[in-house]
C-alpha positions as CSV (number, residue, x, y, z in Angstrom):
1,X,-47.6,1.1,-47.7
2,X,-48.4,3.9,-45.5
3,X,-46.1,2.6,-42.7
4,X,-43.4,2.1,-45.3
5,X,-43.7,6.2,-46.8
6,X,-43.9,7.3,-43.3
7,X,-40.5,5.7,-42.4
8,X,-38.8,6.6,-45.4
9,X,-40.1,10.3,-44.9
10,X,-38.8,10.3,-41.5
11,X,-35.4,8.9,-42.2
12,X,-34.6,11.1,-45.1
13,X,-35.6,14.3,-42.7
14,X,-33.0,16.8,-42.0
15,X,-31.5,16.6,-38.5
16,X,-31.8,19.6,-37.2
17,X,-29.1,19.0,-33.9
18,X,-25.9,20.9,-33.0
19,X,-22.8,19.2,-34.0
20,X,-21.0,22.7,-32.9
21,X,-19.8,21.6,-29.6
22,X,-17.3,23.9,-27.4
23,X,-15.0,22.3,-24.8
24,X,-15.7,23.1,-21.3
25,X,-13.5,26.0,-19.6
26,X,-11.1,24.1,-17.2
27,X,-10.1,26.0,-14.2
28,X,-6.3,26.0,-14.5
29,X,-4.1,25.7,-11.1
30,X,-0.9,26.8,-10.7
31,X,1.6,26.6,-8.0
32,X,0.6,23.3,-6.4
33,X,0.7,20.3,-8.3
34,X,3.9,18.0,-6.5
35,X,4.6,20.5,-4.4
36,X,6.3,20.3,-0.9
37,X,4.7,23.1,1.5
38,X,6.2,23.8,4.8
39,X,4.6,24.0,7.6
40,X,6.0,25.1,10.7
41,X,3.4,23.9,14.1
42,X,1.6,26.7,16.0
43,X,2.2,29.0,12.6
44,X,-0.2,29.9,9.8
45,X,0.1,27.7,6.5
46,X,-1.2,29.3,3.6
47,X,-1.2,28.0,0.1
48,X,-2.4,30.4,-2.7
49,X,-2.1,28.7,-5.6
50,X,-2.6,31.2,-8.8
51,X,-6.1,30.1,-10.6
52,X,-7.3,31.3,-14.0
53,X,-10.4,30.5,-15.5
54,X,-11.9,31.2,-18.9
55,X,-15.0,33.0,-18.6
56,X,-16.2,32.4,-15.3
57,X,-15.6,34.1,-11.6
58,X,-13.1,31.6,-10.2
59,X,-14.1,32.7,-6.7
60,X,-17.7,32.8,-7.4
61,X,-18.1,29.6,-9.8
62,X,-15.3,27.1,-7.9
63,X,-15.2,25.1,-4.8
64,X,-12.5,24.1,-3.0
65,X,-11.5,21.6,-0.6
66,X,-8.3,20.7,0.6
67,X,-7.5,17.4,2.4
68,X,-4.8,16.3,4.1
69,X,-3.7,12.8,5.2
70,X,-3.1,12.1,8.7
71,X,-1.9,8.4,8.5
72,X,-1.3,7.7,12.0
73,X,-4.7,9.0,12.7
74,X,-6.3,7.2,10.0
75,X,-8.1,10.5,9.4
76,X,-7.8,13.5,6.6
77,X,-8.2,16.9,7.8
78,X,-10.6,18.7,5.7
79,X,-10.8,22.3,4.9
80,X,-12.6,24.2,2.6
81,X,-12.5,27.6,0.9
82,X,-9.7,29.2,-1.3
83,X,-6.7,30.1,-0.2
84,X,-6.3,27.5,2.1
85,X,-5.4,29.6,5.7
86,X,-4.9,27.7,8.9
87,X,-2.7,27.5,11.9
88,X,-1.1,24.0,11.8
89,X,-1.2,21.7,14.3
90,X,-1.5,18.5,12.5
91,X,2.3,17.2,13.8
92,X,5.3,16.6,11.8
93,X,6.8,14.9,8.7
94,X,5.2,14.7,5.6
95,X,1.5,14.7,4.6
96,X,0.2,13.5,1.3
97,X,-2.4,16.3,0.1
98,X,-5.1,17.2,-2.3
99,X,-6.8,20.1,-3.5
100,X,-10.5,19.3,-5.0
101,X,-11.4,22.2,-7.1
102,X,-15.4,21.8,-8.4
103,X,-16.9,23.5,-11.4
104,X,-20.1,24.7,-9.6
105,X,-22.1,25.1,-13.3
106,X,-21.2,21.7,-14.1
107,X,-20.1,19.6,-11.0
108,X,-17.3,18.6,-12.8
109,X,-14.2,17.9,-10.5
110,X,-10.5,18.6,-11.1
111,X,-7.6,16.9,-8.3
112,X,-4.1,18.4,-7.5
113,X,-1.7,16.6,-5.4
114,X,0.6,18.3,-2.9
115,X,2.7,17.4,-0.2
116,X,2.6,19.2,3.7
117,X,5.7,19.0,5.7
118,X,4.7,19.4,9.3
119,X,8.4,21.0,11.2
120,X,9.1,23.1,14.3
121,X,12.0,25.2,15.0
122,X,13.7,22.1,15.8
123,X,13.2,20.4,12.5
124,X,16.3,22.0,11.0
125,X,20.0,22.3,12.8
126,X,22.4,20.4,14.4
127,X,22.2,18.7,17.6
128,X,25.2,18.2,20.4
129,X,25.8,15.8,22.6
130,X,28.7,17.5,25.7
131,X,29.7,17.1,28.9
132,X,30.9,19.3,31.6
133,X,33.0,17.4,33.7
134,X,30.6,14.3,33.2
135,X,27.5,15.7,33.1
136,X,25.7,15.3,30.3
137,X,24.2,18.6,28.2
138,X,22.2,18.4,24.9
139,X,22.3,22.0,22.7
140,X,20.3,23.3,19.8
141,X,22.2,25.4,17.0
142,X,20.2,27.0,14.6
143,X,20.5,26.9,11.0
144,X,22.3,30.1,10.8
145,X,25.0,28.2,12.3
146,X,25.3,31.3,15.5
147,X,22.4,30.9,17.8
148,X,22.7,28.0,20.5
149,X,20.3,27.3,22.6
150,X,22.4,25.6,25.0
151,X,21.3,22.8,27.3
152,X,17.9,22.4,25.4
153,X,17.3,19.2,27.1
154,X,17.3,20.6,30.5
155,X,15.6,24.3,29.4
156,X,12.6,22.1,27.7
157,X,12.2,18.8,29.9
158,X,13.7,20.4,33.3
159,X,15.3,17.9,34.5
160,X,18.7,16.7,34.0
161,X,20.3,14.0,31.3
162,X,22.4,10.9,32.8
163,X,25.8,11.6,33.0
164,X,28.8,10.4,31.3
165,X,27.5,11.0,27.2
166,X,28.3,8.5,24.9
167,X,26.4,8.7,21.9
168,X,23.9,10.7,19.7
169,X,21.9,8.1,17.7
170,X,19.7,9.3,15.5
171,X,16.4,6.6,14.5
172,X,14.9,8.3,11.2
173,X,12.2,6.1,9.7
174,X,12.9,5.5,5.7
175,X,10.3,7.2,3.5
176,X,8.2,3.7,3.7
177,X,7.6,3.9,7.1
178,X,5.4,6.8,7.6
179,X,4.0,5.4,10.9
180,X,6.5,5.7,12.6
181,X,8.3,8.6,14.5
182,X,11.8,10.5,14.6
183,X,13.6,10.4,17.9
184,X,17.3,11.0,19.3
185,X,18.5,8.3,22.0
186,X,20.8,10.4,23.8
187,X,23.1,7.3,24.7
188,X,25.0,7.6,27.9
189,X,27.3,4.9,31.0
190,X,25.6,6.4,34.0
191,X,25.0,3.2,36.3
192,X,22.6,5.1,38.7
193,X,20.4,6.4,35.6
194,X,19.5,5.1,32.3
195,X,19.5,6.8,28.8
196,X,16.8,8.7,27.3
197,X,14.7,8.7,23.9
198,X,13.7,12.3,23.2
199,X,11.2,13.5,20.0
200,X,13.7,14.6,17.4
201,X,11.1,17.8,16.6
202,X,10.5,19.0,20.2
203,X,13.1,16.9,22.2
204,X,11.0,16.6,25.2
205,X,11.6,12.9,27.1
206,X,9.4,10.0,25.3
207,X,11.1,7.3,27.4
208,X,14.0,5.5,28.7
209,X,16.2,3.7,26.3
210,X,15.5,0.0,28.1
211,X,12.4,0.6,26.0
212,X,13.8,0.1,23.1
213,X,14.5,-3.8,24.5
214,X,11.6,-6.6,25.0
215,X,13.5,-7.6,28.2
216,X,16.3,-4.6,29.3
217,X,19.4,-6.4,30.5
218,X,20.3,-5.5,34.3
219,X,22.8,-3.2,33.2
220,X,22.8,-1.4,29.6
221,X,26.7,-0.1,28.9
222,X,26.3,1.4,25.3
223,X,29.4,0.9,23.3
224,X,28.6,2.0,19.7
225,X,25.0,2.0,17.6
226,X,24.6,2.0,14.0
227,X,21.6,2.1,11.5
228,X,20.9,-1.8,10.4
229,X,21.4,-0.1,6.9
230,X,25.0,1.3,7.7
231,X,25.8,4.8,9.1
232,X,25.0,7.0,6.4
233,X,21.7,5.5,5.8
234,X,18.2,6.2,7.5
235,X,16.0,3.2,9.1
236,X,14.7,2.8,12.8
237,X,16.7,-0.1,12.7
238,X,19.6,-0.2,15.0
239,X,22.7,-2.9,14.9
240,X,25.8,-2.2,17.7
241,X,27.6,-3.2,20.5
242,X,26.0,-3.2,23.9
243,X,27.4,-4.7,27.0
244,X,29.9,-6.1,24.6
245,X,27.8,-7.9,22.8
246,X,26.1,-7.6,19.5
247,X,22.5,-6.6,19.3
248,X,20.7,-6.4,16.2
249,X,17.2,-4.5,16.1
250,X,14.0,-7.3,15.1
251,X,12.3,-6.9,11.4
252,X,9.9,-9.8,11.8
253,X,7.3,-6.7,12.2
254,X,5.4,-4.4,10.1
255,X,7.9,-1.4,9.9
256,X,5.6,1.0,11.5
257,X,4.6,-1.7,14.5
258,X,5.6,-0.1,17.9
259,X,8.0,-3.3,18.0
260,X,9.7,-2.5,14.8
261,X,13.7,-2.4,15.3
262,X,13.1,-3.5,19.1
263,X,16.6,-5.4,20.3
264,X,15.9,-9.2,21.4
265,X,18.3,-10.8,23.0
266,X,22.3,-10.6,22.5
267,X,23.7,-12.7,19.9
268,X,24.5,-15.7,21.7
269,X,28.4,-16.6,21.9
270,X,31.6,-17.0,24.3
271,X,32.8,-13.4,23.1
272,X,33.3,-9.7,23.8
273,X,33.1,-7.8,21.4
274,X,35.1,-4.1,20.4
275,X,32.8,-1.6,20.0
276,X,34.7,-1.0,16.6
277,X,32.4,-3.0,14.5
278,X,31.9,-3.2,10.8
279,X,28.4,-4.1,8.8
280,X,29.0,-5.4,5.3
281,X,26.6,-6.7,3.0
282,X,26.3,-10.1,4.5
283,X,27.7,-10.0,8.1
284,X,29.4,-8.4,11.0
285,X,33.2,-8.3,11.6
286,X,34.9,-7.3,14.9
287,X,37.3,-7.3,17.1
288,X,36.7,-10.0,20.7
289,X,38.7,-8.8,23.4
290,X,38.3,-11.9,25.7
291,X,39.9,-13.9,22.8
292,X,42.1,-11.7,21.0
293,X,40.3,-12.5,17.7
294,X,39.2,-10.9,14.4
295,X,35.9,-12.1,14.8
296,X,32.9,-12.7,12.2
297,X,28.8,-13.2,12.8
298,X,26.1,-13.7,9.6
299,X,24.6,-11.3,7.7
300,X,21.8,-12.0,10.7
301,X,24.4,-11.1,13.6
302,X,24.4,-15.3,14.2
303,X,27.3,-15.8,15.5
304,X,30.8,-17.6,13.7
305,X,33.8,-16.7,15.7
306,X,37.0,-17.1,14.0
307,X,35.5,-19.3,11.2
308,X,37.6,-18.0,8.4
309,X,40.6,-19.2,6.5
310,X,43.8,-17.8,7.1
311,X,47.5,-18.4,6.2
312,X,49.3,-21.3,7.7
313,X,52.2,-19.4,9.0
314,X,50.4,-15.2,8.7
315,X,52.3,-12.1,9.6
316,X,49.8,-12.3,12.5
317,X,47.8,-14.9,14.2
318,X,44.2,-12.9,13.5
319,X,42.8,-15.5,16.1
320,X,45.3,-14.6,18.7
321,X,46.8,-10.9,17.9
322,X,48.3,-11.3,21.2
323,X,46.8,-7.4,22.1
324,X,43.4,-6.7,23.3
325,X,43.4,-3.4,23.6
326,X,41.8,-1.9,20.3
327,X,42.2,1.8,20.1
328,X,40.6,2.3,16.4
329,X,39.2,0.4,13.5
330,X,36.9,1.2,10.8
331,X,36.8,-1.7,8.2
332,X,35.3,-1.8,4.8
333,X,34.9,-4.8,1.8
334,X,37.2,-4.1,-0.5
335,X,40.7,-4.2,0.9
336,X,42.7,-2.3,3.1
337,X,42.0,-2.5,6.2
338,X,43.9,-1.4,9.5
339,X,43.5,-1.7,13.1
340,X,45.1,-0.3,16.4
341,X,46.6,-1.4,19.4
342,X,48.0,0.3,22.2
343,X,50.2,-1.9,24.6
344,X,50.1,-0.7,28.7
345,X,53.8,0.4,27.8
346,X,52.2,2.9,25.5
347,X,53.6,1.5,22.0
348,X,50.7,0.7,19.7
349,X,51.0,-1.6,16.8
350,X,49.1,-1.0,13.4
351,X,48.0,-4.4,11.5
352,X,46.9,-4.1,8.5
353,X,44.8,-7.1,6.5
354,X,42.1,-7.9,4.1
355,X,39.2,-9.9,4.0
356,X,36.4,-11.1,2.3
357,X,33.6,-12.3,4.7
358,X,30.3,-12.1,2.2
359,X,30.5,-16.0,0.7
360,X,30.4,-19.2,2.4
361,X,34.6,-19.6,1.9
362,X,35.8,-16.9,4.4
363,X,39.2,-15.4,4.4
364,X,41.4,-13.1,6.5
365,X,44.9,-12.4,5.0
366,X,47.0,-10.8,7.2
367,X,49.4,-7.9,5.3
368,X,51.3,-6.6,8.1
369,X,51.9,-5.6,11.9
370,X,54.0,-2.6,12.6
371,X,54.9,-0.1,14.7
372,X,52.7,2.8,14.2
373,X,54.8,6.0,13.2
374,X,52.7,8.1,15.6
375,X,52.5,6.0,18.2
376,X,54.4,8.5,20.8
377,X,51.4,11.0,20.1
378,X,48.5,8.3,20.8
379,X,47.1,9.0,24.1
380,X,44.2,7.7,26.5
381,X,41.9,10.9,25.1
382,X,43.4,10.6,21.3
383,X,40.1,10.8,19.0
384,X,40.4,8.6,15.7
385,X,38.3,8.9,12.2
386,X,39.0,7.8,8.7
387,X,37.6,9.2,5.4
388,X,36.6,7.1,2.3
389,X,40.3,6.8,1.3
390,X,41.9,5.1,3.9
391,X,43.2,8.2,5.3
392,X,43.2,9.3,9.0
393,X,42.9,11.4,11.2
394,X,43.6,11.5,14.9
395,X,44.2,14.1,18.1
396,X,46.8,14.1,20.3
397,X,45.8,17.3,22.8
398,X,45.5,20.3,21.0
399,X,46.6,19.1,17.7
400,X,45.4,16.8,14.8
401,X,47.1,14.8,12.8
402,X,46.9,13.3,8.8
403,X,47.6,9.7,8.4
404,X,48.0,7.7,5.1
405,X,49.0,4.0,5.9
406,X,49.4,3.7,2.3
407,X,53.5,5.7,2.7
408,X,53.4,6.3,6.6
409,X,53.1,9.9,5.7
410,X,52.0,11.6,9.0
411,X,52.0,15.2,9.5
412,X,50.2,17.9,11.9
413,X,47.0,19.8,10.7
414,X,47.2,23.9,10.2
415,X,44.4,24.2,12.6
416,X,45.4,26.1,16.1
417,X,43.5,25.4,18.9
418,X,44.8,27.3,21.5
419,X,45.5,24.7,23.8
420,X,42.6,23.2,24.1
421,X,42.1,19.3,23.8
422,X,40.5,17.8,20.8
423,X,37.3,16.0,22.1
424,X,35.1,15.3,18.9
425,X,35.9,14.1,15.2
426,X,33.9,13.8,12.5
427,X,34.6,13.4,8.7
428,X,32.3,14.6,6.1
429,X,30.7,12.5,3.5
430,X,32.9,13.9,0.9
431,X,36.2,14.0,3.0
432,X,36.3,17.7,2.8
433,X,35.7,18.9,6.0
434,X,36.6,17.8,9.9
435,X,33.8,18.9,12.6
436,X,36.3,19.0,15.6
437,X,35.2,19.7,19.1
438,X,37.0,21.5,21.8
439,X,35.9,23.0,25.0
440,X,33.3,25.5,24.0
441,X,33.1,25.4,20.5
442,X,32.7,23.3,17.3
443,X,35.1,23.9,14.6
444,X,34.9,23.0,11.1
445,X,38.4,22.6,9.5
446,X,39.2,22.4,5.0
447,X,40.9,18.7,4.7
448,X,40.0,18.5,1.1
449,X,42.9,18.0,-1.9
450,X,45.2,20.7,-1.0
451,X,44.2,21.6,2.0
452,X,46.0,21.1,5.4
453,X,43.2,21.7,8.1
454,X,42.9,25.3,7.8
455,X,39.6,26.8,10.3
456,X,37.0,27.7,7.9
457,X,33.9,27.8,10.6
458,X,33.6,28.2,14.3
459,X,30.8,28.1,16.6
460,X,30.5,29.2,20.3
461,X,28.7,28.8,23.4
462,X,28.9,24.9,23.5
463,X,28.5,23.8,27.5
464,X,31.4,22.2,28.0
465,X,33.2,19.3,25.6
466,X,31.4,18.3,22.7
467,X,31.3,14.2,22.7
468,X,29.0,14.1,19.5
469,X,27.2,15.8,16.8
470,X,24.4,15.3,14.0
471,X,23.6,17.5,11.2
472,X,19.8,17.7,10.2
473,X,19.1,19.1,6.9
């Protein structure tokens, strides 16, 4: 009985605890969370995020630590302290981050994610490929579109490129690939000396471009490279047309393995092949100048030859055109398509023709073969591109010329050049604008609707004539 008053007693006695509980004070961070900082090497990055905190010292009452990833490395750089102040030197691209903040009353701990984009002055720009007289010269303009720092290559490595330029190819690893590293193959038909890869953020020499093969050929003629992906799109993956033949970059790797996007061998077949190429979804399409073919290889670069279905009696034989000297053609997968043919008496022929190439039944219906309305203003130095609508646009000396195949329309651009031959074009992504080069400069010219070419944008001090160009935003 004694037991049983005790309990009751107990159990029926007022609980004296605090139910009035107060939240802890968070420290709130501002300024930080999913951001991108930019860090520029050999210059001081400092992130001062704004910090408030309820009834407390932040400074006095809060830790913080800042890490940042160095993947490559397989490492995190770790600093402590607040604001975060440091002279970078932890390499380019981007570098997943977090800031640690720690309630020193408590020990409670609060994470914010950032982002640290490692640059130089390099990062930013546009890069030309020229040549003076056949030697090869690699320049630097700055963002603000006037400074060039001409014949970087030589100024920075102190020796001189090949000769002969070709090419600018520009291998940028896709967000996925974060092993891996930017660089520039500087692409260029000197027999006596090969072509470089250079760092796309310093542009000092990482090695030859017979590298970039598990077994280099005796002689490497560069004809045209490509992204795997297509031209517009990013990947250390290269597809194009060397010595002729078709090389396709390897993807049986890890995409950060040094091998990644290494060329094999050539894709075995009795052909030689244009270096006017087209990737579509599923395959390759070109142009074989031993045979005189419209030629097609698989989605893997295996390849098929003329194994398409054609007309019994076409406009044109497309496995025997007759002409094997291809002057331009940019192909795409839905419909209306056109190449160019220049015979040695100077007439060039413009075929036009569809396909479809992606299924297992192949087609190639030819539309027509005629006499090219410009064909007196083709020459052996005549630059060619096309926009998104079938338009074109080509040189003939110092002038530049509209094409629509669609009415034969052809007329001559506003643009006055002075005399001086066109050696460069490039069309913008949205058809807008024309990049020409000419001795000395690069031009920008207004094609879009309504325009006719007018000079909007010129830049000076290029050595020589530019041969190509890339824009890094």
């Amino acid at each position: 009985m004694l037991v049983l008053i005790t309990s009751f007693y107990t159990s029926c006695k007022k609980d004296l605890g605090n139910y009035t509980y107060h939240p802890v004070a968070e420290p709130l961070i501002s300024g930080i969370t999913d951001v991108n900082f930019s860090a520029l090497i050999g210059d001081s990055l400092i992130i001062k995020p704004t910090v408030k905190f309820e009834g407390a010292d932040p400074i006095k009452d809060l830790d913080f630590e800042w890490r940042i990833l160095i993947l490559e490395e397989l490492r995190e750089a770790v600093y402590t302290g607040y604001p975060l102040k440091m002279l970078y030197n932890l390499g380019t691209g981007e570098r997943a981050s977090t800031l640690t903040v720690t309630d020193k009353r408590n020990g409670l701990k609060y994470k914010f994610k950032f982002k640290v984009t490692g640059t130089t002055q390099f990062s930013k720009g546009t890069l030309v490929l020229s040549s003076v007289n056949g030697a090869s010269k690699l320049s630097f303009i700055k963002p603000d579109d006037v400074t060039v720092l001409a014949d970087i290559y030589q100024t920075l490595n102190g020796k001189s490129l090949p000769s002969n330029p070709i090419q600018l190819y520009y291998s940028k690893p896709l967000p996925y690939q974060v092993l891996t590293k930017e660089e520039y193959w500087l692409l260029c038909n000197d027999p006596a000396n090969q072509s470089v890869v250079v760092d796309a953020n310093t542009f000092l020499k990482k090695t030859n471009f017979s590298d970039q093969f598990f077994l280099p050929p005796a002689t490497i003629v560069p004809g045209y490279l490509e992204p795997f992906l297509g031209q517009v799109q990013m990947g250390t993956v290269p597809a194009g047309v060397i010595n002729s033949k078709l090389y396709v970059g390897v993807q049986t790797t890890a995409p950060f393995a040094p091998d990644y996007g290494k060329f094999g061998n050539e894709q075995n077949g009795d052909y030689l092949l244009s270096k006017y190429f087209t990737h579509g979804s599923n395959f390759f399409f070109g142009f074989d100048t031993k045979a005189k073919a419209f030629v097609v290889f698989g989605g893997d670069g295996t390849f098929l030859g003329t194994k398409y279905e054609s007309p019994t009696v076409p406009v044109f034989d497309p496995r025997n055109v007759g002409m094997s000297n291809l002057i331009f053609m940019q192909t795409n997968e839905v419909g209306g398509n056109y190449a160019f043919f220049q015979e040695p008496d100077g007439v060039v022929y413009e075929l036009g023709f569809n396909y479809d190439l992606n299924g297992n039944d192949k087609s190639f219906d030819p539309v027509f073969k005629r006499v090219f309305v410009g064909a007196t203003l083709v020459n052996a130095d005549t630059k060619w591109v096309k926009n998104n609508l079938n338009v074109f646009y080509f040189s003939s000396n110092d002038k530049i010329y509209r094409y629509n195949p669609t009415n034969q329309d052809l007329r001559v651009l506003d643009a006055a050049l002075a005399g001086k031959k066109v050696s460069m074009l490039k069309i913008s992504s949205d058809d807008n604008s024309l990049t020409v080069g000419v001795d000395g400069a690069i031009l920008t010219l207004d094609v879009a609707v309504g325009k006719n070419g007018n000079i909007t944008k010129t830049i000076n001090g290029i050595p020589g004539a530019p041969v190509d160009i890339i824009f890094r935003k």
